[in-house]
BALOBA-1460 file (C-alpha; in Angstrom, 3 decimals):
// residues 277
<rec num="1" residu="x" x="57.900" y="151.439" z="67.592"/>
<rec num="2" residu="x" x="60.635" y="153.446" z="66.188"/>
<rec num="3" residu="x" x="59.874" y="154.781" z="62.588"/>
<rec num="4" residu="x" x="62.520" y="156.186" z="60.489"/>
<rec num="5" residu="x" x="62.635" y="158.428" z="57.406"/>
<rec num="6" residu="x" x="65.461" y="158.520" z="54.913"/>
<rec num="7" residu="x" x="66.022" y="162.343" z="53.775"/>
<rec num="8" residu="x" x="68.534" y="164.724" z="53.289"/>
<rec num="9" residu="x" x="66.570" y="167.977" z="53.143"/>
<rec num="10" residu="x" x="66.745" y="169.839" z="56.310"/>
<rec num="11" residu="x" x="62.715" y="171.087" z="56.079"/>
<rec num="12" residu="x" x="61.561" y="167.650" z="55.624"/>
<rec num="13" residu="x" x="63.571" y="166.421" z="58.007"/>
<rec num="14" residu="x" x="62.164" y="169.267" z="60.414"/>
<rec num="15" residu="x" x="58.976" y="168.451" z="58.945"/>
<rec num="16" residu="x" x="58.998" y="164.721" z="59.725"/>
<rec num="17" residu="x" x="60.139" y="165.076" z="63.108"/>
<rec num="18" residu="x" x="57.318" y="167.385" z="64.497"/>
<rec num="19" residu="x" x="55.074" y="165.047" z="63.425"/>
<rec num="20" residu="x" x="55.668" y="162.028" z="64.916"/>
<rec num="21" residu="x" x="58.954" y="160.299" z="63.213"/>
<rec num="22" residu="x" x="61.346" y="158.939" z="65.395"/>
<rec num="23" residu="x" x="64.619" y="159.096" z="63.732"/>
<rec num="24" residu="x" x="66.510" y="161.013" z="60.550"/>
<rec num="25" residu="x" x="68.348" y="158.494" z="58.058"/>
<rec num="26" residu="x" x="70.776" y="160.227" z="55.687"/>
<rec num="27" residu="x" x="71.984" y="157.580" z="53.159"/>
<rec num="28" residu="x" x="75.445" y="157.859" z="52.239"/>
<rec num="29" residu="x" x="75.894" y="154.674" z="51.419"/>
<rec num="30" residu="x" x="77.107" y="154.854" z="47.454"/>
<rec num="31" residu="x" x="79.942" y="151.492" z="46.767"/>
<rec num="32" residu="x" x="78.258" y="148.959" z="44.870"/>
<rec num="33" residu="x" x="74.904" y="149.965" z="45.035"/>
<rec num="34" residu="x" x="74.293" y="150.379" z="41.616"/>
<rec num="35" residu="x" x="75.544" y="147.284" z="40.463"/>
<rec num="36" residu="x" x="73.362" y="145.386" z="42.665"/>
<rec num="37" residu="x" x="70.135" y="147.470" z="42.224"/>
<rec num="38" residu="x" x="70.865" y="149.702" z="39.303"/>
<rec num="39" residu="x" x="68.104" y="147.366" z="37.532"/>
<rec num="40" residu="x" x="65.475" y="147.792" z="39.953"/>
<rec num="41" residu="x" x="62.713" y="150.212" z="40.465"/>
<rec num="42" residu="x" x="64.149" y="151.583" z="43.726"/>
<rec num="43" residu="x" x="65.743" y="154.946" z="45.307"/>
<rec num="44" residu="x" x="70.104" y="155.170" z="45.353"/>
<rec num="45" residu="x" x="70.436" y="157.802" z="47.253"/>
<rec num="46" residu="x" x="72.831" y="160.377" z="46.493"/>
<rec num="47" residu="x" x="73.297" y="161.554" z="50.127"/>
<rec num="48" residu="x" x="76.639" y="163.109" z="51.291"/>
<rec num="49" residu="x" x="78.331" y="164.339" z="54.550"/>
<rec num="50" residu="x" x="77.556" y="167.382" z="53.772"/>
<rec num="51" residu="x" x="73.958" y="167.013" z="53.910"/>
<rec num="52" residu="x" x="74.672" y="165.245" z="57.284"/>
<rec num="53" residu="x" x="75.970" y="168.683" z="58.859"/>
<rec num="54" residu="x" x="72.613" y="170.264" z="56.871"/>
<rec num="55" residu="x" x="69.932" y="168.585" z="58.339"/>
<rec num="56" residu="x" x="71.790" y="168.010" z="61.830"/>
<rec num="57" residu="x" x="70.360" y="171.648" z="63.139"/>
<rec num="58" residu="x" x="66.939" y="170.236" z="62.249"/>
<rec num="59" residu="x" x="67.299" y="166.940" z="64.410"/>
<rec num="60" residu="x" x="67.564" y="166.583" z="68.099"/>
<rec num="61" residu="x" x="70.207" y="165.379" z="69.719"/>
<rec num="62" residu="x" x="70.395" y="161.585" z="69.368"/>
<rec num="63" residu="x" x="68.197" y="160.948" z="66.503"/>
<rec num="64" residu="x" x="69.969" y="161.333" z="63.366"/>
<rec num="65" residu="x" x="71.184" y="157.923" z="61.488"/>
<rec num="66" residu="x" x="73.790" y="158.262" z="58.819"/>
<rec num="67" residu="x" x="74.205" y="154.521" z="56.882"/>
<rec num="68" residu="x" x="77.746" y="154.772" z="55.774"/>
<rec num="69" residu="x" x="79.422" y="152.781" z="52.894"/>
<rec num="70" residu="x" x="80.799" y="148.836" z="53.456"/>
<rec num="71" residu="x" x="83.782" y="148.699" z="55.336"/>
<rec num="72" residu="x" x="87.128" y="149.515" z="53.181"/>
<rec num="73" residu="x" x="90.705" y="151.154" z="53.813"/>
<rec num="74" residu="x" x="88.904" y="154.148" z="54.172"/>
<rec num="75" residu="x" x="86.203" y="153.503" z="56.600"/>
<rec num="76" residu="x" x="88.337" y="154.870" z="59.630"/>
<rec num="77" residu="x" x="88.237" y="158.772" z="57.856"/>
<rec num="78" residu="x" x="85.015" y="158.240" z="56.930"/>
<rec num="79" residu="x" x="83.636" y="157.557" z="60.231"/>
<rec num="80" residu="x" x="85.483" y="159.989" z="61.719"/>
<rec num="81" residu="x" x="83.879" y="162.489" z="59.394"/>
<rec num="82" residu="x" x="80.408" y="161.470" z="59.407"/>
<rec num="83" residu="x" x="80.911" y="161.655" z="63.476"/>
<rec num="84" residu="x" x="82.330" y="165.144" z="62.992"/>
<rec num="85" residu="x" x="79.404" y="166.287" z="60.843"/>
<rec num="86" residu="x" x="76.835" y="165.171" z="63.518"/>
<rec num="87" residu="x" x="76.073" y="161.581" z="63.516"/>
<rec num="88" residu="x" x="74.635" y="159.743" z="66.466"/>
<rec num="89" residu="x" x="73.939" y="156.287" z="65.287"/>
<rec num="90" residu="x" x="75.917" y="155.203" z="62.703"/>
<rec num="91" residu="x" x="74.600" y="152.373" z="60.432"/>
<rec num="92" residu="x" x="77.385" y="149.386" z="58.541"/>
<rec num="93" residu="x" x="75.715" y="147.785" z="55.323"/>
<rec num="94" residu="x" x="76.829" y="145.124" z="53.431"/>
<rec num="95" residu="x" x="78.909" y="143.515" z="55.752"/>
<rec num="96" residu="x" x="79.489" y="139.616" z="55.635"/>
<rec num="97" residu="x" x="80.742" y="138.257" z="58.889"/>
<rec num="98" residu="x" x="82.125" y="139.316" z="62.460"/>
<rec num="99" residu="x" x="85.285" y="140.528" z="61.534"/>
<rec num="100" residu="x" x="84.143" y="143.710" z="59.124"/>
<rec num="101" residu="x" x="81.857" y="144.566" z="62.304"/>
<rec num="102" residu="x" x="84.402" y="144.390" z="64.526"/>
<rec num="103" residu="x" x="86.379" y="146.740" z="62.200"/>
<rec num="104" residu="x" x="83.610" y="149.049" z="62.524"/>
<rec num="105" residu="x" x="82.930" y="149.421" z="66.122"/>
<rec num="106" residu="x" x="86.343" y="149.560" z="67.173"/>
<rec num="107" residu="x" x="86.542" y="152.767" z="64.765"/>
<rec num="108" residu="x" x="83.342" y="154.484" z="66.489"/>
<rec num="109" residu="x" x="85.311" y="153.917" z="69.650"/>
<rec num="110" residu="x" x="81.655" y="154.035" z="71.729"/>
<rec num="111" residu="x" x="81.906" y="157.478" z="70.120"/>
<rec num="112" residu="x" x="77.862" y="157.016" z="68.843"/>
<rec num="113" residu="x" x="75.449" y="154.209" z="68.672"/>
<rec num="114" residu="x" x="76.198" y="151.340" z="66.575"/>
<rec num="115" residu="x" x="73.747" y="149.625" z="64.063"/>
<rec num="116" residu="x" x="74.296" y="146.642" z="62.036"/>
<rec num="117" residu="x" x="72.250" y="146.159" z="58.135"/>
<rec num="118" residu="x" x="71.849" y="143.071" z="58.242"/>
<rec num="119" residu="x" x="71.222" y="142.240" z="54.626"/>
<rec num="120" residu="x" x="74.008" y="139.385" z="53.017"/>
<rec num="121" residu="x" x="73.692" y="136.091" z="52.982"/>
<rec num="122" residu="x" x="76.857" y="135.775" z="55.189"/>
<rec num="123" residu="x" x="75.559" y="138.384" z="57.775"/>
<rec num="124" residu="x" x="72.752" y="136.097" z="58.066"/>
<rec num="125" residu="x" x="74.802" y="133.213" z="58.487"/>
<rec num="126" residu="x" x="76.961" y="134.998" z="61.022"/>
<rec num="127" residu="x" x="74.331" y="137.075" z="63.086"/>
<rec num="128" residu="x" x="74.774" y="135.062" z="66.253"/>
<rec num="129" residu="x" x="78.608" y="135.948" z="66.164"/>
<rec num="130" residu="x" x="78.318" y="139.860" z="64.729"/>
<rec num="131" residu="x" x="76.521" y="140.609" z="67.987"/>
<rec num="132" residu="x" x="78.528" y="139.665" z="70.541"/>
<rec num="133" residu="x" x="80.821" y="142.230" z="68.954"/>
<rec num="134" residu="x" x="81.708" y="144.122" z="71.489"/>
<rec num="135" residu="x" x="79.827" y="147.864" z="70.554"/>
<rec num="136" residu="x" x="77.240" y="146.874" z="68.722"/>
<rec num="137" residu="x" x="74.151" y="148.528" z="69.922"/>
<rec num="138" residu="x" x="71.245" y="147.809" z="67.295"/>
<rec num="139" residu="x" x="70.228" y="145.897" z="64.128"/>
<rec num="140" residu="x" x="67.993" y="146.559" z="61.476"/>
<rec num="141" residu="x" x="67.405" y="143.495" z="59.004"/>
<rec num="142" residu="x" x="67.411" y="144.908" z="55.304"/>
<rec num="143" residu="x" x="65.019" y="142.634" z="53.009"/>
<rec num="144" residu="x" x="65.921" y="144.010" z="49.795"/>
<rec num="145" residu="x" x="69.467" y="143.113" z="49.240"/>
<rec num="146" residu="x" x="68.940" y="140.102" z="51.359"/>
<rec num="147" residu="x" x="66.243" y="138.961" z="49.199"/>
<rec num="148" residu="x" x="68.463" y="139.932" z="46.118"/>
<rec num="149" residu="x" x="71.144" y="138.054" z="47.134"/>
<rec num="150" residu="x" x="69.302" y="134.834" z="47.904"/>
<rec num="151" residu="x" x="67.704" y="134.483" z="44.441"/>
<rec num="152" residu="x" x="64.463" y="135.165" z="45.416"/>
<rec num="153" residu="x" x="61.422" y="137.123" z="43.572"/>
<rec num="154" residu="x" x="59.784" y="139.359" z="45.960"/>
<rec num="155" residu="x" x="61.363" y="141.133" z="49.386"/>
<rec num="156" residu="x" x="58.696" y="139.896" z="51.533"/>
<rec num="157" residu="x" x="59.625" y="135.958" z="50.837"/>
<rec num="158" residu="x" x="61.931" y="136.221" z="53.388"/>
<rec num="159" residu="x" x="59.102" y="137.133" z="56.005"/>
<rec num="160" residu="x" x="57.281" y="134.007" z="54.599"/>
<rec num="161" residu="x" x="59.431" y="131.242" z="54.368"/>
<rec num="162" residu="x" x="61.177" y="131.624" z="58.027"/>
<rec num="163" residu="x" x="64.737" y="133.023" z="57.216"/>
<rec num="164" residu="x" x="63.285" y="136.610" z="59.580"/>
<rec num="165" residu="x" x="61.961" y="134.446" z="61.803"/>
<rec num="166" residu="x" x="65.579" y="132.865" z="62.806"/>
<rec num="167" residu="x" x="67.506" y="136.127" z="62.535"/>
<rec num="168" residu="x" x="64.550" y="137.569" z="64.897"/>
<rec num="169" residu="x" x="65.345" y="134.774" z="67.199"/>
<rec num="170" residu="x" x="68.817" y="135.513" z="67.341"/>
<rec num="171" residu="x" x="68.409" y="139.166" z="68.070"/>
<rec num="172" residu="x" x="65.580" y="138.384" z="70.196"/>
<rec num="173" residu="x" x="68.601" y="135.877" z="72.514"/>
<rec num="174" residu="x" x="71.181" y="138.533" z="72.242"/>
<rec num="175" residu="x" x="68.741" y="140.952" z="74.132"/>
<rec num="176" residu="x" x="69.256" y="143.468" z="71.280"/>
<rec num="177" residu="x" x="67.084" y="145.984" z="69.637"/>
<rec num="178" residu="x" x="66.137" y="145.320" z="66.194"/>
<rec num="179" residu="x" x="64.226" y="146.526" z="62.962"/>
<rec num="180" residu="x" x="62.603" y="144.810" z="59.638"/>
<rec num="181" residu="x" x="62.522" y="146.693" z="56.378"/>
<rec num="182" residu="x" x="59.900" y="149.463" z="55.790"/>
<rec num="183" residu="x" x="56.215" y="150.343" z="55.819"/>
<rec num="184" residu="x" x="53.908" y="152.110" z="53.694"/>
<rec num="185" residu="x" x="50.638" y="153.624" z="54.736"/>
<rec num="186" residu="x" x="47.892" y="151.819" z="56.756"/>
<rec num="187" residu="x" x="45.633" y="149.971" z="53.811"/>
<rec num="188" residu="x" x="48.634" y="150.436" z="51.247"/>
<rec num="189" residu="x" x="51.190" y="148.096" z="49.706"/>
<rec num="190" residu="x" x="51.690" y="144.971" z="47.842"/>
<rec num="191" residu="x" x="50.766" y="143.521" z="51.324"/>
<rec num="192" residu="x" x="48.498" y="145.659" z="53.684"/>
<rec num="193" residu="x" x="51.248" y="147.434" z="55.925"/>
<rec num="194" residu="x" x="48.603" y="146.271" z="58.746"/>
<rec num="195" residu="x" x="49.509" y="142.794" z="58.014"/>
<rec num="196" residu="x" x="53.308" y="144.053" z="58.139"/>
<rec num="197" residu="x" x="53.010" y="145.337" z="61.496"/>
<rec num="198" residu="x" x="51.896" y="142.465" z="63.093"/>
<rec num="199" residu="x" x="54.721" y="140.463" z="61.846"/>
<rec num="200" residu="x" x="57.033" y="143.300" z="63.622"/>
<rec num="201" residu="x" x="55.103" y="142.747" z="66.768"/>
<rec num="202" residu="x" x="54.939" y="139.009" z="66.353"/>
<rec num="203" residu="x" x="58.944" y="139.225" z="65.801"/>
<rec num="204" residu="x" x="59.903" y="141.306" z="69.143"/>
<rec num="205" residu="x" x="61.033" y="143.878" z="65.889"/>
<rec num="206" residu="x" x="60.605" y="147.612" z="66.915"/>
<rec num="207" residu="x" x="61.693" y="149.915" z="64.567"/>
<rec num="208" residu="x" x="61.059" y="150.216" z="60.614"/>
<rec num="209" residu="x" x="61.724" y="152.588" z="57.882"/>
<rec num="210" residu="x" x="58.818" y="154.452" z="56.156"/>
<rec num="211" residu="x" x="59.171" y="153.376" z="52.767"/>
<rec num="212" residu="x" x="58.879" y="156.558" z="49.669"/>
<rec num="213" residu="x" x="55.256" y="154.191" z="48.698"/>
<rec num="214" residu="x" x="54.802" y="156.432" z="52.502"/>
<rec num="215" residu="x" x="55.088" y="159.245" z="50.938"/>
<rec num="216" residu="x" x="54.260" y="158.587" z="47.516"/>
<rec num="217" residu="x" x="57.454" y="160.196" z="46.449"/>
<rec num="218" residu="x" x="56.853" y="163.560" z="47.412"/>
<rec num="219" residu="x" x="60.207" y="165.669" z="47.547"/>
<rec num="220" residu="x" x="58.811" y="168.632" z="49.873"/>
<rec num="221" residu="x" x="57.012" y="169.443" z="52.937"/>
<rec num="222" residu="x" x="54.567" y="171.524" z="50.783"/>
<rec num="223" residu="x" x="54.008" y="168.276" z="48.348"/>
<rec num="224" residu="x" x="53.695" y="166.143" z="51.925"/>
<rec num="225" residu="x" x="50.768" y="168.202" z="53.301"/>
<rec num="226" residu="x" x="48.984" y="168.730" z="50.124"/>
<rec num="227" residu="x" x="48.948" y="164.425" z="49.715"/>
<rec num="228" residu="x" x="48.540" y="163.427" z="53.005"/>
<rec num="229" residu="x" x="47.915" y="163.953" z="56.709"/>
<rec num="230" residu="x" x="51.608" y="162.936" z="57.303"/>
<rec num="231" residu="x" x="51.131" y="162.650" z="61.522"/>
<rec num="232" residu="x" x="47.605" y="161.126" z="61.143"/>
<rec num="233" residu="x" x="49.433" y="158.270" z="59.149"/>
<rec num="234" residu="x" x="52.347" y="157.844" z="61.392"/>
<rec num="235" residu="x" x="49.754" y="157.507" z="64.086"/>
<rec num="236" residu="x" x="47.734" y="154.780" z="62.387"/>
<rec num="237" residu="x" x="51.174" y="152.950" z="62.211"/>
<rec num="238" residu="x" x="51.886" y="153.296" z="66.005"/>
<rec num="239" residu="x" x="48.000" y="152.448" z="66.781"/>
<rec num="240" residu="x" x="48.088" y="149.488" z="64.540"/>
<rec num="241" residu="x" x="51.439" y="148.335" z="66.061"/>
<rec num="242" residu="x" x="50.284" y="148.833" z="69.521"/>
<rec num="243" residu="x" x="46.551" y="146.557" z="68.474"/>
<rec num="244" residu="x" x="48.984" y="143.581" z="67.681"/>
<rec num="245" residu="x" x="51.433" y="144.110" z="70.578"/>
<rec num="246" residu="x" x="48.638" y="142.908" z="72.917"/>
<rec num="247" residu="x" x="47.256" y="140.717" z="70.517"/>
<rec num="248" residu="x" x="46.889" y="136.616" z="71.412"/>
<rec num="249" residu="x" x="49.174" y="134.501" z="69.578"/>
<rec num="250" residu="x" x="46.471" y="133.174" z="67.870"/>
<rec num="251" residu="x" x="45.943" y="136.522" z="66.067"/>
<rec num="252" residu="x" x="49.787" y="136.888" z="65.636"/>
<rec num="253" residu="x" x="49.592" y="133.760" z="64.136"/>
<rec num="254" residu="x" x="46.755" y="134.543" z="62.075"/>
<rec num="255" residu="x" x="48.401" y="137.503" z="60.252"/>
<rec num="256" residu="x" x="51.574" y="135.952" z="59.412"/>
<rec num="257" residu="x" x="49.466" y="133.294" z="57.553"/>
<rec num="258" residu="x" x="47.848" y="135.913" z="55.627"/>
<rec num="259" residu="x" x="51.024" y="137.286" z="54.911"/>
<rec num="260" residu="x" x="52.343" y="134.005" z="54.014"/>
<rec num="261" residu="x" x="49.311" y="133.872" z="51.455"/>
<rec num="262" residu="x" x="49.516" y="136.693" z="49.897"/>
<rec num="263" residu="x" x="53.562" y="136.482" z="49.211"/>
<rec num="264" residu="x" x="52.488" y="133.414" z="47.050"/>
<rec num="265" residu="x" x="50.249" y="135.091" z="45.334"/>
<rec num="266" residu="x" x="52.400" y="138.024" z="44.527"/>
<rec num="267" residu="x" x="55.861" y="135.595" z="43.713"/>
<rec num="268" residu="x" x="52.749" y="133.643" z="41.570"/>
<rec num="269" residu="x" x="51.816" y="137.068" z="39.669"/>
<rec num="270" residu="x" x="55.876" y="138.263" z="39.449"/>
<rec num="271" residu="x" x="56.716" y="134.898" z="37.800"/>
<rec num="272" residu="x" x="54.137" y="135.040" z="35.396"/>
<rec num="273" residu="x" x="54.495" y="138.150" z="33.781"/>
<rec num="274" residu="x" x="58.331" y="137.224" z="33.821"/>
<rec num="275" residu="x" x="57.008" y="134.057" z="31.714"/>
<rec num="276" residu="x" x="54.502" y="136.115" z="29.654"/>
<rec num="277" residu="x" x="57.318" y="138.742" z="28.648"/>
């Protein structure tokens, strides 16, 4: 299972890597963000190219992930110049149907990897035709805009009420790697990221984010160690994920009603204070 950190600090990024995370994200995705999550308790980052050519020396070769913004009349340059400052997987959010990705890959020119965000209603919609694209090399399905965009109260619905389960399947026929979301700790979150990694391994997913609830916000390496044993935790991720990789369907199946239980009882909690004011 690939995990990926989001950071634009060249120690951490250092940091992460030695022990144990797969891949560097460097958000510099900025249009529209904070209209559509300005109101929420969650991280904009504030990442630029420049940190991209930063934390590149600290990164091997093929591991650093720079989201970029929608596509617009400017996506060509900025492609180019994420590329230029050291890019090897480029990530498209926000995109609606087949046409913006094929916009997108035929500016990377094969020139990196190619991963889609899938997290709009109409990239949902449109999953089965976005992939055939011709250069698209990965997905990762984003819950929180998703989620946002459908109405609904709590990320995780969409893990509970089948709409992963379909996009899975498509990514699953289309013979593509694919991600879900993030993960916090072993034993942490609103739902036990235990529980969380069996869905990825009942879902064929490989790859997630570890979420800042990870990290517990910490800004530096010297914050990290003093919290946590950072690799220790990554491993219990990995060891977790590898338990329900063998597992029987029966356990698989198991989980996923768990999870299914407790996102009713959290949407029943969020509703209610909503109510109660």
């Amino acid at each position: 299972m690939k995990l990926l950190m989001i950071t634009n600090c060249p120690q951490m990024a250092g940091f992460a890597v030695e022990n144990g995370v797969d891949r560097i994200f460097v958000d510099t995705e900025i249009t529209g963000k904070e209209a559509r999550q300005g109101h929420l308790n969650t991280v904009i980052s504030k990442h630029t190219l420049d940190d991209v050519r930063r934390v590149r020396p600290a990164v091997p070769s093929g591991r650093l992930l720079v989201r970029i913004n929608p596509v617009h009349e400017g996506s060509q340059a900025e492609i180019d110049q994420a590329i230029d400052a050291g890019a090897d997987i480029l990530m498209l959010p926000m995109f609606r149907g087949p046409d913006e990705v094929r916009t997108f890959t035929q500016a990377v020119r094969g020139r990196v990897r190619c991963s889609l965000l899938v997290e709009t209603v109409g990239a949902a919609a449109t999953l089965a035709e976005c992939v055939r694209v011709q250069g698209v090399d990965e997905v990762h399905i984003g819950l929180n805009d998703l989620h946002l965009e459908q109405g609904l109260d709590f990320m995780f619905e969409l893990v509970a009420n089948g709409t992963v389960d379909g996009l899975a399947a498509v990514l699953r026929d289309a013979g593509l790697p694919f991600g879900i979301g993030g993960l916090a700790r072993v034993g942490d979150g609103m739902l036990p990221a235990e529980l969380l990694v069996a869905e990825h391994a009942r879902l064929g997913s490989s790859a997630a984010i570890l979420s800042r609830a990870f990290h517990r916000n910490a800004s530096s390496v010297e914050q990290i160690r003093a919290e946590m044993d950072f690799a220790g935790e990554v491993q219990k991720l990995r060891d977790v994920y590898e338990h329900y990789r063998c597992a029987a369907p029966e356990q698989l199946q198991a989980a996923h009603a768990s999870v299914q239980t407790g996102v009713q009882a959290i949407v029943a909690a969020i509703r209610a204070r909503r109510v109660n004011g």
